[in-house]
RODO-2510 file (C-alpha; in nm, 4 decimals, decimal comma):
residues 279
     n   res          X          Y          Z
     1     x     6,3769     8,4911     6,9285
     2     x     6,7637     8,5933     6,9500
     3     x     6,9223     8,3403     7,1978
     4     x     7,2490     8,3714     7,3523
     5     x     7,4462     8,2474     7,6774
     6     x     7,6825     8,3872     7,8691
     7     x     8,0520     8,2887     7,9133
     8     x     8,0343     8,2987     8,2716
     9     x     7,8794     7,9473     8,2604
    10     x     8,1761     7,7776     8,2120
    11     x     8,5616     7,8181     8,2205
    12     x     8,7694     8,0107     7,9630
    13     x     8,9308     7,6360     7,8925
    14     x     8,6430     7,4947     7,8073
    15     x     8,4944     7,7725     7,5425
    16     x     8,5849     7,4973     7,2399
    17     x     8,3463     7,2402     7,3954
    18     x     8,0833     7,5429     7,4852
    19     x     8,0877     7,6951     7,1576
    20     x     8,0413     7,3791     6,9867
    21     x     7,7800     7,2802     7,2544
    22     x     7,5530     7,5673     7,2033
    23     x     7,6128     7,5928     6,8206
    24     x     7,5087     7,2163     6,8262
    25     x     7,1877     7,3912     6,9729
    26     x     7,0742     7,6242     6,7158
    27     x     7,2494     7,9367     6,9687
    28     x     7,5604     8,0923     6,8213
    29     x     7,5639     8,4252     7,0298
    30     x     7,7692     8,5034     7,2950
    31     x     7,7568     8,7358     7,5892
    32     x     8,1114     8,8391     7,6564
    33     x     8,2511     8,8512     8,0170
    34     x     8,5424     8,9632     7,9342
    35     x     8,7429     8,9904     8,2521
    36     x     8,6979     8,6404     8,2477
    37     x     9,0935     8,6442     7,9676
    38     x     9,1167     8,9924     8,0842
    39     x     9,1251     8,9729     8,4935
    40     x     9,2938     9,3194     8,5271
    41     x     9,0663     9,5373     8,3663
    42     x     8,9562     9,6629     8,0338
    43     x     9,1495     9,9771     8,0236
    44     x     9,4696     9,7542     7,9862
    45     x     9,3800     9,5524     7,6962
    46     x     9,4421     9,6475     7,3726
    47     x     9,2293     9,6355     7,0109
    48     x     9,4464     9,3417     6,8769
    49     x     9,4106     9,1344     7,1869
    50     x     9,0307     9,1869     7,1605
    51     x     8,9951     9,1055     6,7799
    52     x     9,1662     8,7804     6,9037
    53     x     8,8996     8,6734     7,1332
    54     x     8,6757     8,8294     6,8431
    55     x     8,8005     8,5977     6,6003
    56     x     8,8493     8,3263     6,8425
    57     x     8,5086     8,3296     6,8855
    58     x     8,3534     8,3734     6,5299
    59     x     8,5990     8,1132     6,4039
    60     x     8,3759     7,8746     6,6308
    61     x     8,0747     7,9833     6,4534
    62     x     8,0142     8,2239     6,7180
    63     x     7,9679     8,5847     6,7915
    64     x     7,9611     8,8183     7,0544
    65     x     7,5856     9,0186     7,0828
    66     x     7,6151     9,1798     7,4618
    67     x     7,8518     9,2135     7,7504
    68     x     7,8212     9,1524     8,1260
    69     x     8,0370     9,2213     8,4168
    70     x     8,1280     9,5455     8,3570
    71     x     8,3139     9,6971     8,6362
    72     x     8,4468     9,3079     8,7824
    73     x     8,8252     9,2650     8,8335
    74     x     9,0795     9,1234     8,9893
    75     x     9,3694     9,2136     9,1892
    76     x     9,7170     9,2019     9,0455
    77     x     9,8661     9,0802     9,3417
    78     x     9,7076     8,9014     9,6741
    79     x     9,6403     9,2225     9,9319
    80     x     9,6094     9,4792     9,6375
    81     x     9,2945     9,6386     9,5404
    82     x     9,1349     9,5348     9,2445
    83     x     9,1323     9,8457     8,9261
    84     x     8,7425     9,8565     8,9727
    85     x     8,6193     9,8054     9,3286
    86     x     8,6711    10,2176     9,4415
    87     x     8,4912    10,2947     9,1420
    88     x     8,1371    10,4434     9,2462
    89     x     7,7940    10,6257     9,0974
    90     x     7,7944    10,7698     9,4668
    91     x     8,1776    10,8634     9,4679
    92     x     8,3650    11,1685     9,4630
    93     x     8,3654    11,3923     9,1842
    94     x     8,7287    11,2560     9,1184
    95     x     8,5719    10,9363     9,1484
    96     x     8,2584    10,9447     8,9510
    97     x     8,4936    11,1042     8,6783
    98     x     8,7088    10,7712     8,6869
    99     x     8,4314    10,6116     8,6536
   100     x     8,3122    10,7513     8,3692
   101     x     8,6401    10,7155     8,1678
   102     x     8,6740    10,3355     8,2692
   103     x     8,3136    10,2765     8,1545
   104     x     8,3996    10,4581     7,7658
   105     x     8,7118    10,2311     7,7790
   106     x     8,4494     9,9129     7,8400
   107     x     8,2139    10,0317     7,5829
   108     x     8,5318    10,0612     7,3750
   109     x     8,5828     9,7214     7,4254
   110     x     8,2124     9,5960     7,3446
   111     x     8,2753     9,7770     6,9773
   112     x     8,5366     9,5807     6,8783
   113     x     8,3848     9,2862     7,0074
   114     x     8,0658     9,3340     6,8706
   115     x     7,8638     9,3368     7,1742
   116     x     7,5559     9,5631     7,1326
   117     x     7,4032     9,5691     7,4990
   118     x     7,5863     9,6139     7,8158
   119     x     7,4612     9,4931     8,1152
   120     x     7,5078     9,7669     8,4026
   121     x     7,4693     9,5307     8,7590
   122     x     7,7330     9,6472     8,9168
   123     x     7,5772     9,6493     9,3013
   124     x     7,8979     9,7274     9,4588
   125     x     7,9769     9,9991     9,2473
   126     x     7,6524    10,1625     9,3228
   127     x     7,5302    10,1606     9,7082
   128     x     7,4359    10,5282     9,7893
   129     x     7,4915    10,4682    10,1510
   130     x     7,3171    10,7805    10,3427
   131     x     7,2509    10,9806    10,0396
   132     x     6,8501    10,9909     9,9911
   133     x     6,6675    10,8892     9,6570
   134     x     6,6349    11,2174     9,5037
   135     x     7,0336    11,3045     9,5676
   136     x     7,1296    10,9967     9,4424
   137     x     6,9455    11,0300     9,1361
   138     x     7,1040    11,3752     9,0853
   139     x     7,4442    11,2796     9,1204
   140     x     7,4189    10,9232     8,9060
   141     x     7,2405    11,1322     8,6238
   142     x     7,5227    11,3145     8,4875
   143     x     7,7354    10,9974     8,5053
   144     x     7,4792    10,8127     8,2852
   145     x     7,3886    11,0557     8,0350
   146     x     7,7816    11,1188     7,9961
   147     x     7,8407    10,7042     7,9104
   148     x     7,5117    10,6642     7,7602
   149     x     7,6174    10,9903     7,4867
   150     x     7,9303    10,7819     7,4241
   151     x     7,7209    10,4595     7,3857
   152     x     7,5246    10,5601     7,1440
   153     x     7,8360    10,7082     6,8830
   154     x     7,9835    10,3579     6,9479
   155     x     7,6904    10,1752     6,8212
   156     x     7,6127    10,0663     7,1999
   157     x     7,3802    10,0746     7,4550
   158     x     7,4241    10,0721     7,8708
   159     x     7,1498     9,8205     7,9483
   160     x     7,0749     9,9389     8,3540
   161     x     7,0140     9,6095     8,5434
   162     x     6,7741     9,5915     8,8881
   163     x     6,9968     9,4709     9,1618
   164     x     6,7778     9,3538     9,4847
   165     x     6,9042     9,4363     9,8292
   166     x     6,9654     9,0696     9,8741
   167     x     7,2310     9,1368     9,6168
   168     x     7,3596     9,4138     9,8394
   169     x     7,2170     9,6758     9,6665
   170     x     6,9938     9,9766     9,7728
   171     x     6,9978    10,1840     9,4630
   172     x     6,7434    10,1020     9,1456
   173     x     6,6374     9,7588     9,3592
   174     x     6,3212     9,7135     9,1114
   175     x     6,3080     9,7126     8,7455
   176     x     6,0261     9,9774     8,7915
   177     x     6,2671    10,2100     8,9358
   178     x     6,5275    10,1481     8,6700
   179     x     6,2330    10,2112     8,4018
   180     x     6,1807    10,5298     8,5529
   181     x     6,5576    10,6739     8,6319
   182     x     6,6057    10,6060     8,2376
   183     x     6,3549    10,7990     8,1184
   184     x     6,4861    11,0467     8,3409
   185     x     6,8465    10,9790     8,1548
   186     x     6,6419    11,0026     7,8329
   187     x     6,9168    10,9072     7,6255
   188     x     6,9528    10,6732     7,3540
   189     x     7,2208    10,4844     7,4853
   190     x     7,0966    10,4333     7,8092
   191     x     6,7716    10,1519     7,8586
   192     x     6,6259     9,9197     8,0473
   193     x     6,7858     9,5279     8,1473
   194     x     6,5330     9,2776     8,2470
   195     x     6,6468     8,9913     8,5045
   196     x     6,4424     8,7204     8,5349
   197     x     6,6303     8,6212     8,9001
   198     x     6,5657     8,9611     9,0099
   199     x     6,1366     8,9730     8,9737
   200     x     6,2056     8,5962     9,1128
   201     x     6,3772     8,7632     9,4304
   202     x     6,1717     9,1071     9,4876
   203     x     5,8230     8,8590     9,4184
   204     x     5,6358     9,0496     9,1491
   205     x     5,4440     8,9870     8,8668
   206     x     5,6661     8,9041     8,6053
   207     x     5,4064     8,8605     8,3313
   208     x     5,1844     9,1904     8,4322
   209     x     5,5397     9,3514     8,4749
   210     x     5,7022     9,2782     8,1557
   211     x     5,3577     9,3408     7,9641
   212     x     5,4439     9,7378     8,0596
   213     x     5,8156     9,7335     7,9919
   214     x     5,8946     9,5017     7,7323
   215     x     5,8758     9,7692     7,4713
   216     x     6,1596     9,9572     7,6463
   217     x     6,3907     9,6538     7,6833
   218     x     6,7302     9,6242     7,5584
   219     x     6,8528     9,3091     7,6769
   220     x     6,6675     9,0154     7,8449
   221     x     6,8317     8,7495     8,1006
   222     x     6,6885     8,4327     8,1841
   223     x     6,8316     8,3538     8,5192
   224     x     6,7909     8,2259     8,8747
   225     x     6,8436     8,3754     9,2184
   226     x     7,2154     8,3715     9,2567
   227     x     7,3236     8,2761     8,9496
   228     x     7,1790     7,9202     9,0002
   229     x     7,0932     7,6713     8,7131
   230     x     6,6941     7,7049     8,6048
   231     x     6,4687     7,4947     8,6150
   232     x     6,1097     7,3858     8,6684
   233     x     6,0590     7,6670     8,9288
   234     x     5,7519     7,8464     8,8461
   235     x     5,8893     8,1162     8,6583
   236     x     5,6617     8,2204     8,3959
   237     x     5,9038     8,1508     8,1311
   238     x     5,6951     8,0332     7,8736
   239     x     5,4198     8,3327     7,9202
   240     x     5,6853     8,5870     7,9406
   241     x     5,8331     8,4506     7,5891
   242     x     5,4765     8,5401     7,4617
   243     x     5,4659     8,8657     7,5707
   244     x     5,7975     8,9757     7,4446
   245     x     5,6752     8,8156     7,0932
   246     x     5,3631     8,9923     7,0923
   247     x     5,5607     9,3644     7,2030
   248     x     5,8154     9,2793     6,9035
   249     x     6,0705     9,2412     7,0835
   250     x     6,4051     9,1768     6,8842
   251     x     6,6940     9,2498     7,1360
   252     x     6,8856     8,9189     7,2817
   253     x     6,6973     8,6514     7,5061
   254     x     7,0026     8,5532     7,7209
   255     x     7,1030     8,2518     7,9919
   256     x     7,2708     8,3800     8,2993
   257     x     7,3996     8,1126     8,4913
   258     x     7,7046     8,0183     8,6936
   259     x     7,9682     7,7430     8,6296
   260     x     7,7139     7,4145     8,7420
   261     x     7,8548     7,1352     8,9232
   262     x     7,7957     6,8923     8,6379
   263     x     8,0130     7,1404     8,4266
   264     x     7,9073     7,1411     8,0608
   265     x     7,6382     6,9012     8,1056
   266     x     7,5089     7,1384     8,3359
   267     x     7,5245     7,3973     8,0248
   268     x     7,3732     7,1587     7,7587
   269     x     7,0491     7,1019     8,0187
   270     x     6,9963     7,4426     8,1233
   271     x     7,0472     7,5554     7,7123
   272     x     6,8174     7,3135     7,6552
   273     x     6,5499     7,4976     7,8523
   274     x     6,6623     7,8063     7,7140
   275     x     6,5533     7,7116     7,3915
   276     x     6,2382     7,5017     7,5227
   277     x     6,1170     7,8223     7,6548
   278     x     6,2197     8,1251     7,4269
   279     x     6,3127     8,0023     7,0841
***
């Protein structure tokens, strides 16, 4: 299968050691996090500073194939609010229309890069607060079939992720419920993200589970509840690479981890499973 790692396992200094790391591995895809050289948000950076990182990247014998935190950012100054955090689903129409242009500007972004899937997590851009399932759903529908429309003429797709209320979430909390509000969407650009630390965290049946949606899948991460290294924890890893062999699946098989303790040693071990399990 396709096998690529995301940045956000180790530091922007340290992408020379990564790259050749994981190319030393057989895995020379990438999943961009791009706030990670671009802190202030995507609607600031320009074509030419992307095709940098572009090149940066495929002059490592790399590429970029998705793109994760979408809507992360960081304040300018300590005090001010961050570009992103006021940005909602559930906001004003003002809002939801900011929204909306910030997201084309990040799929803008993923073009030039190269990155195919994004990964739509997001929880804090997404709580519905008081609203009720069926209003939500109204209200976030014309906000995804508006992004997923420009998606899909940009060669991308808006990959919705399941965020569990542990994550602070109460809005598509199960992949089930993401499967269903994207048929809903029924667009092209918009499908289904599959989080291995999210079945971990709601307890279902990853195998039965992904036997039903791994034909709608765009984008697959193998992860751990918060971000955590994996390991030997009784996720179905190996059965679950079966069934997306036997559904055809051909998007990205992706590690999600955080920056581990051991730094890039960390990276080469938890790689190392990566491929143990899915290649």
């Amino acid at each position: 299968m396709n096998l690529s790692v995301s940045q956000i396992a180790w530091q922007p200094g340290e992408d020379g050691e990564a790259h050749a790391l994981l190319a030393g591995m057989g895995i020379r895809v990438l999943e961009a996090a791009p706030t990670r050289h671009f802190p202030y948000g995507l609607d600031v950076v320009t074509e030419e500073e992307l095709m940098a990182l572009r090149r940066g990247a495929e002059g490592a014998g790399m590429r970029f194939g998705a793109m994760q935190a979408l809507l992360f950012s960081r304040a300018r100054e300590e005090g001010q609010p961050t570009r992103t955090g006021h940005l909602s689903v559930f906001g004003t129409e003002e809002v939801r229309g900011e929204l909306v242009a910030y997201l084309k500007r990040v799929i803008d972004a993923a073009a030039v890069l190269g990155a195919g899937p994004l990964v739509f997590g997001s929880p804090g851009n997404r709580r519905r607060g008081g609203l009720d399932e069926e209003a939500a759903r109204e209200m976030a529908l014309p906000v995804f079939r508006e992004v997923g429309e420009y998606a899909a003429g940009r060669g991308c797709v808006v990959a919705v992720e399941a965020n569990p209320v542990d994550y602070g979430c109460d809005w598509l909390t199960g992949i089930e419920a993401v499967a269903e509000f994207v048929a809903v969407v029924d667009s092209p650009g918009v499908r289904v993200h599959w989080d291995c630390g999210c079945v971990r965290l709601n307890g279902e049946d990853a195998v039965g589970l992904l036997e039903r949606l791994a034909p709608v899948l765009a984008h697959y991460h193998v992860s751990v509840p918060f971000l955590k290294e994996p390991g030997e924890d009784g996720f179905p890893h190996r059965e679950c690479a079966g069934v997306l062999r036997a559904a055809g699946y051909d998007g990205l098989v992706s590690l999600e981890m955080g920056r581990s303790a051991r730094g890039l040693e960390g990276l080469r071990e938890s790689a190392a499973k990566l491929v143990e399990w899915y290649a």
